[in-house]
C-alpha positions in Angstrom: 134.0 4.4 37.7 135.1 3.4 41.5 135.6 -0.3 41.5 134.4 -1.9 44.3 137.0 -3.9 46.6 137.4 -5.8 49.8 138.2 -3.5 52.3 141.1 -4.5 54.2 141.4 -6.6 57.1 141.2 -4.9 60.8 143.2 -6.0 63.8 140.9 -6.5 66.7 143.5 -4.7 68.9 142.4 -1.4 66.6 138.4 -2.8 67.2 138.8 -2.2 70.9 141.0 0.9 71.1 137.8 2.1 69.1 135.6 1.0 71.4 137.0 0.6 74.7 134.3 -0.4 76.8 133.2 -3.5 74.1 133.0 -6.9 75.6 133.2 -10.0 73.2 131.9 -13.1 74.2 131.1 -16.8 72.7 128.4 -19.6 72.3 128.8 -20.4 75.9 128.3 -17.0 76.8 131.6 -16.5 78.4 133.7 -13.6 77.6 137.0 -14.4 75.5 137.8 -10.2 75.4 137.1 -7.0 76.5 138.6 -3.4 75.9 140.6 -1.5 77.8 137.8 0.7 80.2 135.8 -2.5 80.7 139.2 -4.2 82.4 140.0 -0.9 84.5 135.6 -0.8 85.4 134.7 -4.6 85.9 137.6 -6.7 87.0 140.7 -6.7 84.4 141.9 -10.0 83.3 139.8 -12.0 86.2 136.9 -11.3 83.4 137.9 -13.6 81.0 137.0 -17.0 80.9 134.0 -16.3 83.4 130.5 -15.9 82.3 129.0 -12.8 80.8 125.9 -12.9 83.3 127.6 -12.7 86.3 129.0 -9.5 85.8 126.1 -7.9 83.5 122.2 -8.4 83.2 120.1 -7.4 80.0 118.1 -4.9 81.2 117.0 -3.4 77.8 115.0 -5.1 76.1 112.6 -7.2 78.6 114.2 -10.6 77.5 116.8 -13.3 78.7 120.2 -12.8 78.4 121.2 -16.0 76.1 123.2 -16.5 72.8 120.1 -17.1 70.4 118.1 -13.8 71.8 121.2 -11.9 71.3 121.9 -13.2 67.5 118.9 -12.2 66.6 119.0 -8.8 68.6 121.8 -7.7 66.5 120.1 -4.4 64.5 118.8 -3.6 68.2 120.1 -1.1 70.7 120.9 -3.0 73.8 121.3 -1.8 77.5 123.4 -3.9 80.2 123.4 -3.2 83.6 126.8 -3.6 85.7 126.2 -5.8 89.0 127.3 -3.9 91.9 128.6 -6.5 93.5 131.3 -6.6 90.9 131.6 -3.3 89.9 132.1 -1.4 93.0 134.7 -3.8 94.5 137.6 -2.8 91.1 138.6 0.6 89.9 135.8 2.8 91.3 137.4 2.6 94.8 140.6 2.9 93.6 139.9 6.1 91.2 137.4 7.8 93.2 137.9 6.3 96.8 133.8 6.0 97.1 132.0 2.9 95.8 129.2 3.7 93.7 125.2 2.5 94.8 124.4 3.3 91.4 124.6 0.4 88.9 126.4 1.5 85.5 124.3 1.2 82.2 125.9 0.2 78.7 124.2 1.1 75.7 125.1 -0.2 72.3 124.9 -3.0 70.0 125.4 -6.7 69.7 127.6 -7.5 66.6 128.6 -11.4 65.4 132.3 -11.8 64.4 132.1 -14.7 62.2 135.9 -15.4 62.0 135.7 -15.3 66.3 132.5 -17.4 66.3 131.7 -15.0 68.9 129.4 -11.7 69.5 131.4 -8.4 70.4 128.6 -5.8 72.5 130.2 -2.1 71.0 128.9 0.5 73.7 129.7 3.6 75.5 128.3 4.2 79.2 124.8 5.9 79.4 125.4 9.0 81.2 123.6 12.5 81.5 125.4 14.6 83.3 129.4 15.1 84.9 127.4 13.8 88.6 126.8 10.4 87.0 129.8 10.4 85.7 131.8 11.2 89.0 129.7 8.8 90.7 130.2 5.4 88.5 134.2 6.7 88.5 134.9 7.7 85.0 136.7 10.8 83.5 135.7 12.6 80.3 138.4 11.0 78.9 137.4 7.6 79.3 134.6 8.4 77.1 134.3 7.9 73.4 135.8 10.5 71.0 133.6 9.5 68.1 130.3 10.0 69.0 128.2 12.6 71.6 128.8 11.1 74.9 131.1 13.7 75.8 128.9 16.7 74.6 125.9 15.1 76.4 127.4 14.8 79.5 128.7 18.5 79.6 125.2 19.4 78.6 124.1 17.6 81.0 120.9 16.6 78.5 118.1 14.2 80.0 117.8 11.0 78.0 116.2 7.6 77.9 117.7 5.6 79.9 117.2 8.4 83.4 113.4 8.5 82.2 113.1 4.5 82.3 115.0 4.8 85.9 112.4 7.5 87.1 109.6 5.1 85.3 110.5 2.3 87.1 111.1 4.2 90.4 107.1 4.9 89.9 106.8 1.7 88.8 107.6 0.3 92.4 106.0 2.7 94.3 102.4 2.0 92.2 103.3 -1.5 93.9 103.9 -0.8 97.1 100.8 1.9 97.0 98.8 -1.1 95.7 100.7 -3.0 98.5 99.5 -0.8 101.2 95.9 -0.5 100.2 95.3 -4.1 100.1 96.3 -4.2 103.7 94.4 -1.5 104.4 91.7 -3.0 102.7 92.3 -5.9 105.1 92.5 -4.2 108.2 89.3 -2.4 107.5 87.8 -5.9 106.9 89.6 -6.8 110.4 87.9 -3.9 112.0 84.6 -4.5 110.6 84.8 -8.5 111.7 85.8 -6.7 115.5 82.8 -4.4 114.9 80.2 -6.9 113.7 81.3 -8.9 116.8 80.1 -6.3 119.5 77.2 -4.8 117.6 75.3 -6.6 114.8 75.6 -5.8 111.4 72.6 -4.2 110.1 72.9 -1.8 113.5 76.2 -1.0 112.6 75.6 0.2 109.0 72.5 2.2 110.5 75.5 3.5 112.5 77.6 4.3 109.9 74.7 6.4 108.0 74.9 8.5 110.9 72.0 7.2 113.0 72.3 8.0 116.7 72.9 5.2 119.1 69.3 5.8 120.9 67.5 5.5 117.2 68.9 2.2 116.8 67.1 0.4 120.2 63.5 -0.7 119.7 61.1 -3.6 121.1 60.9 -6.8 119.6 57.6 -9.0 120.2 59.3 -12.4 120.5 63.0 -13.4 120.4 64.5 -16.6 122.1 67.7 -15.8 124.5 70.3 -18.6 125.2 72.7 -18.3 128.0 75.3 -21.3 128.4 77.5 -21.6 131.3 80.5 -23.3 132.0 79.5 -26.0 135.0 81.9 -25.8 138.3 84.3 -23.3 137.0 85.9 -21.9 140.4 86.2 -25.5 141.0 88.1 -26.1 137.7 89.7 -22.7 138.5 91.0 -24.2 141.9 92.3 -27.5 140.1 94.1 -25.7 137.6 96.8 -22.8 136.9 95.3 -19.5 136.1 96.5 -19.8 132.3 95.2 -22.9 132.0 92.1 -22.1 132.9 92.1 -19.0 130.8 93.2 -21.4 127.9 90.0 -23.6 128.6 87.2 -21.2 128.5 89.0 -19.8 125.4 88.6 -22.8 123.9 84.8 -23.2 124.6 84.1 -19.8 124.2 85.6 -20.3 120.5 84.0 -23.3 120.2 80.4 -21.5 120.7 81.7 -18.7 118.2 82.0 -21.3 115.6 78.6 -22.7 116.2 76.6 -19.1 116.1 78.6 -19.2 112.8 76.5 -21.6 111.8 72.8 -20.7 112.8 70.9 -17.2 112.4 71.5 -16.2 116.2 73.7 -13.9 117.1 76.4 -13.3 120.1 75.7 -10.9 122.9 78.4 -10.9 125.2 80.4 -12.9 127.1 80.4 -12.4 131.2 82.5 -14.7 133.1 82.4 -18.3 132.0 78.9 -17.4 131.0 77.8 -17.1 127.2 74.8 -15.4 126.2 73.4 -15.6 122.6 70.1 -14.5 120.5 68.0 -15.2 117.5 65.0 -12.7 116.4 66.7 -9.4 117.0 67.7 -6.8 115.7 66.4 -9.0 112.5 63.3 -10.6 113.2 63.1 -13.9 112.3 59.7 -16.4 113.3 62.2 -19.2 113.6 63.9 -17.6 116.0 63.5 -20.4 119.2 64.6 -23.3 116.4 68.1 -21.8 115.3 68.5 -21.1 119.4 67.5 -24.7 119.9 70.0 -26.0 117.1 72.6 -24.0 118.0 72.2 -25.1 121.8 71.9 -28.6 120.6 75.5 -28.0 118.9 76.9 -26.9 121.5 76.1 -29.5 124.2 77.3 -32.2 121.4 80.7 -30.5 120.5 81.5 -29.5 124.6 81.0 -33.2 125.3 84.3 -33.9 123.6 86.4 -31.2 125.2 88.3 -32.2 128.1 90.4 -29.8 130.7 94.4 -29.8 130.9 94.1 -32.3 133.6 92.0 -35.1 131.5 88.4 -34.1 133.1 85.5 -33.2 131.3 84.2 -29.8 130.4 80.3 -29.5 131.1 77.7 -26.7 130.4 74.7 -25.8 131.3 71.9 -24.2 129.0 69.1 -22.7 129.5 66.7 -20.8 126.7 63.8 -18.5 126.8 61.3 -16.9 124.2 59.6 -13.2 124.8 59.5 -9.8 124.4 62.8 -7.5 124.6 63.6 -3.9 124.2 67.5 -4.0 122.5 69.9 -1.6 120.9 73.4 0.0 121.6 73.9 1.4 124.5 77.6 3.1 125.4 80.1 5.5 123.9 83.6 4.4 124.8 83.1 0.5 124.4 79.1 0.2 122.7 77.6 -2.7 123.0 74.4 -4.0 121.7 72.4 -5.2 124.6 68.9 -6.7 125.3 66.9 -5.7 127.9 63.5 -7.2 129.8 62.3 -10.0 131.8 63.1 -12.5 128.6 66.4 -11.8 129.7 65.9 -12.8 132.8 63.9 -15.5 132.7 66.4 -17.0 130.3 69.3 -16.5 132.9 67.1 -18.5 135.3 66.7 -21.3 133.2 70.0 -21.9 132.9 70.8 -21.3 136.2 68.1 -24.1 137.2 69.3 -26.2 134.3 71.6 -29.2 134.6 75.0 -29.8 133.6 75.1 -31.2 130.0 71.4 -30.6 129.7 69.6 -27.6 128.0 66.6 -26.4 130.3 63.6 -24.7 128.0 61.0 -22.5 129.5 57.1 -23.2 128.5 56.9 -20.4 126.3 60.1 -21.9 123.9 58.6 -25.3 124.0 55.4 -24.6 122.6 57.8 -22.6 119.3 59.2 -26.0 118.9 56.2 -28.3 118.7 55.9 -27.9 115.0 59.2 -28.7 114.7 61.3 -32.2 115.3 62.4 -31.2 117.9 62.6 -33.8 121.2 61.6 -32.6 124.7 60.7 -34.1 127.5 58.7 -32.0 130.6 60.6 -31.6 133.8 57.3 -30.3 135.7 56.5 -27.8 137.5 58.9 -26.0 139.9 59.5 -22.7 141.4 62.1 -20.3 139.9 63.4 -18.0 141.8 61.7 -14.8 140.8 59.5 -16.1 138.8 57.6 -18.7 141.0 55.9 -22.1 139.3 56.9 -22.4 136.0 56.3 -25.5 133.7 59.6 -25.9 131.9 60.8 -28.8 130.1 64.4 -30.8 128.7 65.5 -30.2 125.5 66.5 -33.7 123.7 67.5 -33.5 120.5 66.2 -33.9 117.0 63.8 -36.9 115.7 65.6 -36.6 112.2 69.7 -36.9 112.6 70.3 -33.6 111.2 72.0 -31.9 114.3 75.5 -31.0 113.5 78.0 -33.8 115.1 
Protein backbone atom coordinates (compact mmCIF):
# COMPACT_ATOMS: atom_id res chain seq x y z
CA UNK A 1 0.00 0.00 0.00
CA UNK A 2 1.01 3.79 -1.03
CA UNK A 3 0.37 5.98 1.90
CA UNK A 4 -1.02 9.08 1.12
CA UNK A 5 0.97 12.31 2.14
CA UNK A 6 1.06 16.07 1.85
CA UNK A 7 2.79 16.81 -1.07
CA UNK A 8 5.41 19.28 -0.54
CA UNK A 9 5.30 22.87 -0.53
CA UNK A 10 6.03 24.90 -3.99
CA UNK A 11 7.90 28.16 -4.26
CA UNK A 12 5.86 30.53 -6.26
CA UNK A 13 9.05 31.57 -8.11
CA UNK A 14 8.90 27.73 -9.56
CA UNK A 15 4.72 28.50 -10.16
CA UNK A 16 5.67 31.27 -12.65
CA UNK A 17 8.74 29.89 -14.35
CA UNK A 18 5.94 27.23 -15.12
CA UNK A 19 3.75 29.47 -16.31
CA UNK A 20 5.23 32.51 -17.47
CA UNK A 21 2.57 34.46 -18.78
CA UNK A 22 0.27 33.95 -15.29
CA UNK A 23 -0.85 37.10 -13.56
CA UNK A 24 -1.93 36.97 -9.87
CA UNK A 25 -4.06 39.45 -8.53
CA UNK A 26 -6.12 40.21 -5.10
CA UNK A 27 -9.56 41.18 -3.60
CA UNK A 28 -9.11 44.67 -5.03
CA UNK A 29 -8.41 43.43 -8.20
CA UNK A 30 -4.94 44.76 -8.48
CA UNK A 31 -2.15 42.62 -9.54
CA UNK A 32 0.48 41.80 -6.66
CA UNK A 33 2.63 39.38 -9.54
CA UNK A 34 3.05 38.34 -12.81
CA UNK A 35 5.58 35.91 -14.66
CA UNK A 36 8.21 36.69 -16.56
CA UNK A 37 6.59 36.98 -20.44
CA UNK A 38 3.74 39.05 -18.94
CA UNK A 39 6.50 41.74 -17.59
CA UNK A 40 8.60 41.65 -21.02
CA UNK A 41 4.54 41.87 -23.01
CA UNK A 42 2.48 44.31 -20.75
CA UNK A 43 4.70 46.78 -18.87
CA UNK A 44 7.37 44.96 -16.43
CA UNK A 45 7.25 46.16 -12.91
CA UNK A 46 4.95 49.40 -13.75
CA UNK A 47 2.21 46.37 -13.52
CA UNK A 48 2.18 45.85 -10.11
CA UNK A 49 0.15 47.68 -7.79
CA UNK A 50 -2.09 48.94 -10.76
CA UNK A 51 -5.40 47.46 -11.51
CA UNK A 52 -6.02 44.24 -13.46
CA UNK A 53 -8.72 46.04 -15.85
CA UNK A 54 -6.71 48.51 -17.15
CA UNK A 55 -4.42 46.39 -18.82
CA UNK A 56 -6.86 43.34 -19.67
CA UNK A 57 -10.76 42.92 -20.26
CA UNK A 58 -12.74 39.54 -19.94
CA UNK A 59 -13.67 38.83 -23.08
CA UNK A 60 -14.57 35.10 -22.58
CA UNK A 61 -17.15 34.52 -21.02
CA UNK A 62 -19.85 37.47 -21.55
CA UNK A 63 -19.57 38.66 -17.89
CA UNK A 64 -17.88 41.53 -15.78
CA UNK A 65 -14.51 41.40 -14.83
CA UNK A 66 -14.79 41.47 -10.78
CA UNK A 67 -13.42 39.32 -7.87
CA UNK A 68 -16.74 37.28 -7.03
CA UNK A 69 -17.48 36.35 -11.02
CA UNK A 70 -14.03 35.18 -11.17
CA UNK A 71 -14.11 32.95 -7.77
CA UNK A 72 -16.70 31.35 -8.92
CA UNK A 73 -15.35 30.97 -12.55
CA UNK A 74 -12.51 28.95 -11.31
CA UNK A 75 -13.31 25.27 -13.16
CA UNK A 76 -13.92 27.60 -16.34
CA UNK A 77 -11.60 28.37 -19.29
CA UNK A 78 -11.21 32.11 -19.35
CA UNK A 79 -10.07 34.42 -22.21
CA UNK A 80 -8.44 38.05 -21.51
CA UNK A 81 -7.92 40.41 -24.09
CA UNK A 82 -4.58 42.68 -23.89
CA UNK A 83 -5.52 46.61 -24.34
CA UNK A 84 -3.60 48.00 -27.08
CA UNK A 85 -3.08 50.86 -25.64
CA UNK A 86 -0.88 49.16 -23.25
CA UNK A 87 0.43 46.49 -25.06
CA UNK A 88 1.79 47.95 -28.03
CA UNK A 89 3.62 50.82 -26.29
CA UNK A 90 6.36 47.87 -24.16
CA UNK A 91 8.29 45.05 -25.72
CA UNK A 92 6.47 44.58 -29.12
CA UNK A 93 8.26 47.71 -30.46
CA UNK A 94 11.27 46.88 -28.94
CA UNK A 95 11.40 43.07 -30.20
CA UNK A 96 9.72 43.45 -33.44
CA UNK A 97 10.13 47.25 -34.18
CA UNK A 98 6.22 47.22 -35.46
CA UNK A 99 3.35 47.78 -32.98
CA UNK A 100 0.75 45.24 -33.28
CA UNK A 101 -3.24 46.42 -34.29
CA UNK A 102 -4.11 43.11 -33.15
CA UNK A 103 -5.07 42.78 -29.46
CA UNK A 104 -3.40 39.54 -27.79
CA UNK A 105 -5.75 36.89 -26.29
CA UNK A 106 -4.94 34.77 -23.05
CA UNK A 107 -6.51 31.59 -22.50
CA UNK A 108 -6.47 29.75 -19.30
CA UNK A 109 -7.78 29.40 -15.91
CA UNK A 110 -8.49 31.39 -12.75
CA UNK A 111 -6.99 29.56 -9.68
CA UNK A 112 -7.44 30.95 -5.82
CA UNK A 113 -4.16 30.83 -3.67
CA UNK A 114 -5.52 30.62 -0.28
CA UNK A 115 -2.21 31.30 1.48
CA UNK A 116 -1.96 34.67 -1.11
CA UNK A 117 -5.63 35.58 -0.49
CA UNK A 118 -5.33 36.20 -4.08
CA UNK A 119 -6.39 34.56 -7.64
CA UNK A 120 -3.35 33.58 -10.05
CA UNK A 121 -4.90 33.44 -14.06
CA UNK A 122 -2.38 30.30 -15.44
CA UNK A 123 -2.51 30.87 -19.40
CA UNK A 124 -0.61 30.61 -22.48
CA UNK A 125 -1.33 33.14 -25.51
CA UNK A 126 -4.10 31.96 -28.04
CA UNK A 127 -2.36 31.67 -31.19
CA UNK A 128 -2.88 29.72 -34.59
CA UNK A 129 -0.36 30.14 -36.64
CA UNK A 130 3.76 31.66 -36.69
CA UNK A 131 1.79 35.08 -38.48
CA UNK A 132 0.01 35.78 -35.19
CA UNK A 133 2.67 35.02 -33.47
CA UNK A 134 5.18 37.43 -35.35
CA UNK A 135 2.53 39.97 -35.17
CA UNK A 136 1.75 40.21 -31.21
CA UNK A 137 5.94 39.92 -30.95
CA UNK A 138 6.50 36.60 -29.44
CA UNK A 139 9.13 33.74 -30.27
CA UNK A 140 8.44 30.06 -30.15
CA UNK A 141 10.33 30.11 -27.33
CA UNK A 142 8.33 32.29 -25.28
CA UNK A 143 5.70 29.71 -25.51
CA UNK A 144 4.90 26.96 -23.03
CA UNK A 145 6.94 23.68 -23.21
CA UNK A 146 4.19 21.72 -21.46
CA UNK A 147 1.42 21.70 -23.39
CA UNK A 148 0.44 22.15 -27.51
CA UNK A 149 0.93 25.73 -28.09
CA UNK A 150 4.03 25.22 -29.87
CA UNK A 151 2.72 22.29 -32.11
CA UNK A 152 -0.40 24.38 -32.87
CA UNK A 153 1.21 27.12 -34.00
CA UNK A 154 3.68 25.24 -36.41
CA UNK A 155 0.55 23.59 -37.59
CA UNK A 156 -0.83 26.41 -37.97
CA UNK A 157 -4.45 24.58 -36.81
CA UNK A 158 -7.73 26.89 -36.72
CA UNK A 159 -9.15 27.11 -33.30
CA UNK A 160 -11.81 28.81 -31.25
CA UNK A 161 -10.77 31.75 -30.39
CA UNK A 162 -10.04 32.89 -34.60
CA UNK A 163 -13.77 31.47 -35.24
CA UNK A 164 -15.31 33.82 -32.40
CA UNK A 165 -13.02 36.75 -34.14
CA UNK A 166 -14.50 35.90 -37.61
CA UNK A 167 -18.11 35.55 -35.69
CA UNK A 168 -17.97 38.71 -34.30
CA UNK A 169 -16.47 40.30 -37.48
CA UNK A 170 -20.00 39.08 -38.96
CA UNK A 171 -21.48 39.97 -36.08
CA UNK A 172 -20.73 43.77 -36.81
CA UNK A 173 -21.37 43.79 -40.19
CA UNK A 174 -25.20 42.11 -39.64
CA UNK A 175 -25.24 45.57 -37.62
CA UNK A 176 -24.14 47.86 -39.83
CA UNK A 177 -26.23 45.91 -42.80
CA UNK A 178 -29.24 46.29 -40.41
CA UNK A 179 -27.76 49.85 -40.01
CA UNK A 180 -27.96 50.63 -43.58
CA UNK A 181 -31.29 49.29 -44.39
CA UNK A 182 -33.01 51.23 -41.80
CA UNK A 183 -31.79 54.31 -43.46
CA UNK A 184 -32.62 53.10 -46.57
CA UNK A 185 -35.85 52.30 -45.26
CA UNK A 186 -35.94 55.95 -44.32
CA UNK A 187 -34.85 57.54 -47.33
CA UNK A 188 -37.46 55.56 -49.24
CA UNK A 189 -40.05 56.95 -46.76
CA UNK A 190 -38.22 60.52 -47.55
CA UNK A 191 -38.75 59.88 -51.16
CA UNK A 192 -42.23 58.75 -51.01
CA UNK A 193 -43.19 62.00 -48.58
CA UNK A 194 -41.31 64.10 -51.74
CA UNK A 195 -43.39 62.01 -54.07
CA UNK A 196 -46.85 62.20 -52.38
CA UNK A 197 -46.10 65.90 -52.29
CA UNK A 198 -46.12 66.56 -56.15
CA UNK A 199 -48.55 63.74 -57.14
CA UNK A 200 -51.18 62.37 -54.79
CA UNK A 201 -51.06 59.17 -53.28
CA UNK A 202 -53.45 56.88 -54.66
CA UNK A 203 -52.11 58.31 -58.36
CA UNK A 204 -48.83 57.49 -57.40
CA UNK A 205 -49.35 53.77 -56.44
CA UNK A 206 -51.42 53.48 -59.78
CA UNK A 207 -48.06 54.71 -61.00
CA UNK A 208 -46.06 52.34 -59.47
CA UNK A 209 -48.31 49.26 -60.83
CA UNK A 210 -47.14 50.45 -64.00
CA UNK A 211 -50.09 52.55 -65.19
CA UNK A 212 -49.19 55.19 -67.85
CA UNK A 213 -49.22 58.74 -66.88
CA UNK A 214 -52.35 59.52 -69.48
CA UNK A 215 -54.48 56.52 -67.71
CA UNK A 216 -54.23 58.22 -64.56
CA UNK A 217 -56.14 61.82 -65.77
CA UNK A 218 -60.01 61.61 -65.72
CA UNK A 219 -63.02 64.16 -65.16
CA UNK A 220 -64.41 64.78 -61.95
CA UNK A 221 -68.15 66.16 -61.66
CA UNK A 222 -67.56 68.50 -58.78
CA UNK A 223 -64.46 69.49 -56.77
CA UNK A 224 -63.83 72.82 -54.85
CA UNK A 225 -60.37 74.69 -55.89
CA UNK A 226 -58.76 77.13 -53.36
CA UNK A 227 -56.12 79.48 -54.39
CA UNK A 228 -54.54 81.85 -51.56
CA UNK A 229 -52.26 84.60 -52.32
CA UNK A 230 -49.96 86.46 -50.50
CA UNK A 231 -51.47 90.33 -50.42
CA UNK A 232 -48.77 93.18 -51.79
CA UNK A 233 -45.86 90.92 -52.14
CA UNK A 234 -43.59 93.03 -54.67
CA UNK A 235 -44.44 95.66 -52.20
CA UNK A 236 -43.13 93.53 -49.21
CA UNK A 237 -40.49 92.43 -51.76
CA UNK A 238 -39.38 96.12 -52.18
CA UNK A 239 -39.39 96.79 -48.21
CA UNK A 240 -37.33 93.93 -47.57
CA UNK A 241 -34.02 91.97 -48.49
CA UNK A 242 -34.43 89.21 -51.03
CA UNK A 243 -33.71 86.47 -48.16
CA UNK A 244 -36.01 87.88 -46.10
CA UNK A 245 -38.58 87.81 -48.20
CA UNK A 246 -37.76 84.35 -49.34
CA UNK A 247 -37.82 83.48 -45.47
CA UNK A 248 -41.47 84.96 -45.26
CA UNK A 249 -43.33 83.16 -47.94
CA UNK A 250 -41.47 80.07 -46.57
CA UNK A 251 -42.93 80.45 -43.59
CA UNK A 252 -46.65 80.89 -44.87
CA UNK A 253 -46.26 78.50 -47.44
CA UNK A 254 -45.31 75.99 -44.45
CA UNK A 255 -47.81 77.35 -42.54
CA UNK A 256 -50.64 76.26 -45.36
CA UNK A 257 -48.70 72.79 -45.54
CA UNK A 258 -49.58 72.20 -42.02
CA UNK A 259 -53.13 73.14 -42.41
CA UNK A 260 -53.81 70.74 -45.72
CA UNK A 261 -52.31 68.37 -43.06
CA UNK A 262 -55.18 68.67 -41.29
CA UNK A 263 -58.27 68.54 -43.77
CA UNK A 264 -59.05 66.07 -46.79
CA UNK A 265 -57.69 68.56 -49.55
CA UNK A 266 -54.80 68.26 -51.12
CA UNK A 267 -51.80 70.66 -52.43
CA UNK A 268 -51.39 71.45 -56.00
CA UNK A 269 -48.61 73.61 -56.54
CA UNK A 270 -47.16 76.51 -55.51
CA UNK A 271 -46.61 79.58 -58.19
CA UNK A 272 -45.21 82.65 -56.94
CA UNK A 273 -46.57 83.82 -53.69
CA UNK A 274 -49.66 82.13 -54.82
CA UNK A 275 -50.97 78.70 -53.24
CA UNK A 276 -53.41 76.60 -54.83
CA UNK A 277 -55.12 73.64 -53.07
CA UNK A 278 -58.09 70.94 -53.77
CA UNK A 279 -60.56 68.67 -52.13
CA UNK A 280 -62.74 66.07 -54.35
CA UNK A 281 -59.97 64.75 -56.67
CA UNK A 282 -58.35 62.41 -57.53
CA UNK A 283 -60.59 60.89 -54.44
CA UNK A 284 -63.94 62.01 -54.66
CA UNK A 285 -65.31 63.18 -51.72
CA UNK A 286 -69.22 65.00 -51.48
CA UNK A 287 -67.70 67.18 -48.78
CA UNK A 288 -65.40 68.35 -50.77
CA UNK A 289 -66.31 72.56 -50.60
CA UNK A 290 -66.47 72.09 -46.49
CA UNK A 291 -62.84 70.71 -45.94
CA UNK A 292 -61.80 73.67 -48.63
CA UNK A 293 -63.84 76.09 -46.54
CA UNK A 294 -62.23 74.83 -43.17
CA UNK A 295 -59.02 74.65 -44.37
CA UNK A 296 -59.42 78.37 -45.88
CA UNK A 297 -60.89 79.34 -42.57
CA UNK A 298 -57.45 78.00 -40.91
CA UNK A 299 -55.58 79.62 -42.87
CA UNK A 300 -56.84 83.19 -42.68
CA UNK A 301 -56.93 82.64 -38.68
CA UNK A 302 -53.20 81.31 -38.34
CA UNK A 303 -51.73 84.17 -41.19
CA UNK A 304 -53.31 86.83 -38.95
CA UNK A 305 -50.59 86.22 -36.43
CA UNK A 306 -47.61 86.16 -38.77
CA UNK A 307 -45.87 89.29 -39.02
CA UNK A 308 -42.83 90.25 -41.67
CA UNK A 309 -39.10 90.86 -40.49
CA UNK A 310 -39.85 94.48 -40.29
CA UNK A 311 -43.01 94.16 -37.65
CA UNK A 312 -45.85 94.43 -40.46
CA UNK A 313 -48.51 92.10 -41.02
CA UNK A 314 -48.71 89.37 -43.45
CA UNK A 315 -52.26 89.32 -45.31
CA UNK A 316 -53.80 86.83 -47.88
CA UNK A 317 -56.32 86.74 -50.03
CA UNK A 318 -58.68 83.66 -50.79
CA UNK A 319 -60.79 82.85 -53.05
CA UNK A 320 -62.67 79.26 -53.64
CA UNK A 321 -64.69 77.61 -56.40
CA UNK A 322 -66.75 74.34 -56.80
CA UNK A 323 -67.11 72.56 -60.53
CA UNK A 324 -66.18 70.18 -62.91
CA UNK A 325 -62.33 69.49 -63.68
CA UNK A 326 -60.46 67.12 -65.89
CA UNK A 327 -56.98 66.23 -63.62
CA UNK A 328 -54.07 63.79 -63.74
CA UNK A 329 -50.18 63.84 -64.22
CA UNK A 330 -49.00 65.46 -66.78
CA UNK A 331 -44.91 65.63 -67.45
CA UNK A 332 -41.94 63.24 -67.61
CA UNK A 333 -38.88 65.06 -66.21
CA UNK A 334 -40.66 66.92 -63.14
CA UNK A 335 -44.67 65.23 -63.22
CA UNK A 336 -46.96 66.99 -61.68
CA UNK A 337 -50.53 66.35 -60.95
CA UNK A 338 -52.51 69.13 -62.37
CA UNK A 339 -56.18 70.26 -62.78
CA UNK A 340 -57.55 71.56 -65.68
CA UNK A 341 -61.08 73.57 -66.72
CA UNK A 342 -62.86 76.68 -66.09
CA UNK A 343 -63.22 75.55 -62.17
CA UNK A 344 -59.81 76.48 -62.27
CA UNK A 345 -60.26 79.50 -63.48
CA UNK A 346 -62.97 80.74 -62.05
CA UNK A 347 -61.37 79.97 -58.66
CA UNK A 348 -58.25 82.10 -59.63
CA UNK A 349 -60.74 84.93 -60.21
CA UNK A 350 -62.19 84.74 -57.05
CA UNK A 351 -59.36 85.21 -55.34
CA UNK A 352 -58.04 87.63 -57.47
CA UNK A 353 -61.35 89.79 -56.78
CA UNK A 354 -61.19 88.75 -53.15
CA UNK A 355 -59.96 91.06 -50.32
CA UNK A 356 -57.11 90.93 -48.23
CA UNK A 357 -57.83 88.80 -45.10
CA UNK A 358 -61.07 87.79 -46.50
CA UNK A 359 -61.99 84.50 -48.38
CA UNK A 360 -64.21 85.28 -51.56
CA UNK A 361 -66.74 82.17 -52.51
CA UNK A 362 -68.35 81.82 -55.83
CA UNK A 363 -72.36 80.99 -55.92
CA UNK A 364 -71.89 77.61 -56.83
CA UNK A 365 -69.54 76.87 -53.30
CA UNK A 366 -72.03 78.75 -51.29
CA UNK A 367 -74.93 76.85 -51.98
CA UNK A 368 -72.38 73.24 -50.82
CA UNK A 369 -72.17 75.01 -47.64
CA UNK A 370 -75.80 75.92 -46.73
CA UNK A 371 -76.34 72.63 -45.01
CA UNK A 372 -73.53 73.22 -43.18
CA UNK A 373 -72.53 75.92 -40.17
CA UNK A 374 -70.94 77.58 -42.09
CA UNK A 375 -71.25 81.77 -42.02
CA UNK A 376 -71.43 83.78 -45.23
CA UNK A 377 -72.55 86.82 -45.97
CA UNK A 378 -73.42 87.94 -49.98
CA UNK A 379 -71.19 90.51 -51.59
CA UNK A 380 -73.74 90.96 -54.72
CA UNK A 381 -73.43 90.86 -57.85
CA UNK A 382 -70.37 92.06 -59.82
CA UNK A 383 -68.61 91.44 -63.01
CA UNK A 384 -65.55 89.16 -63.08
CA UNK A 385 -63.40 89.43 -65.54
CA UNK A 386 -64.07 86.66 -67.86
CA UNK A 387 -66.76 85.51 -66.47
CA UNK A 388 -69.16 88.56 -66.35
CA UNK A 389 -72.03 89.01 -63.41
CA UNK A 390 -71.54 86.60 -60.97
CA UNK A 391 -73.32 86.47 -57.44
CA UNK A 392 -70.50 85.60 -55.10
CA UNK A 393 -70.50 85.96 -51.48
CA UNK A 394 -67.83 86.30 -47.98
CA UNK A 395 -66.94 83.50 -46.23
CA UNK A 396 -67.35 84.20 -42.29
CA UNK A 397 -66.65 81.57 -40.24
CA UNK A 398 -68.32 78.84 -38.35
CA UNK A 399 -71.72 79.26 -36.13
CA UNK A 400 -70.24 76.39 -33.80
CA UNK A 401 -66.45 77.33 -32.44
CA UNK A 402 -64.97 74.41 -33.98
CA UNK A 403 -62.46 76.19 -36.45
CA UNK A 404 -59.03 75.32 -35.53
CA UNK A 405 -57.38 78.51 -33.64
Amino acid sequence: MIEHTDLVPVSCVYLFQLFPFSIAFDRTMTIREVGEKSRELFGGEEMVGLPVETFFLMHRPRVAFTWDNIYILQKVVVELECLNSHFAKHTICDRRNSASTRNLLLKGQMRLIEEWDAIIYLCVPLLSNLQEMQEVGLYLTDLCLHDSSREIVLAGWQHGARLEISYEKQEERSKKLEQNLKKADEWKQKGDDLLYSMIPKAVALRLRNGEDAIETCESFDDVTVLFGEIVEFSELCARLTAMEAVTCINDVFSLFDKVTDSYNVFKVETVGQVYMLVSGAPERRPDHAQNVARAALDMCAQVSKMTTSDGEKVLVRIGMHSGPVAAGVVGLKMPRYCLFGDTVNTAARMQSHGEPGKIHISESSQKHLLKDDFISEPRGSMKIKGKGQMNTYWLLGLKKEDVVE
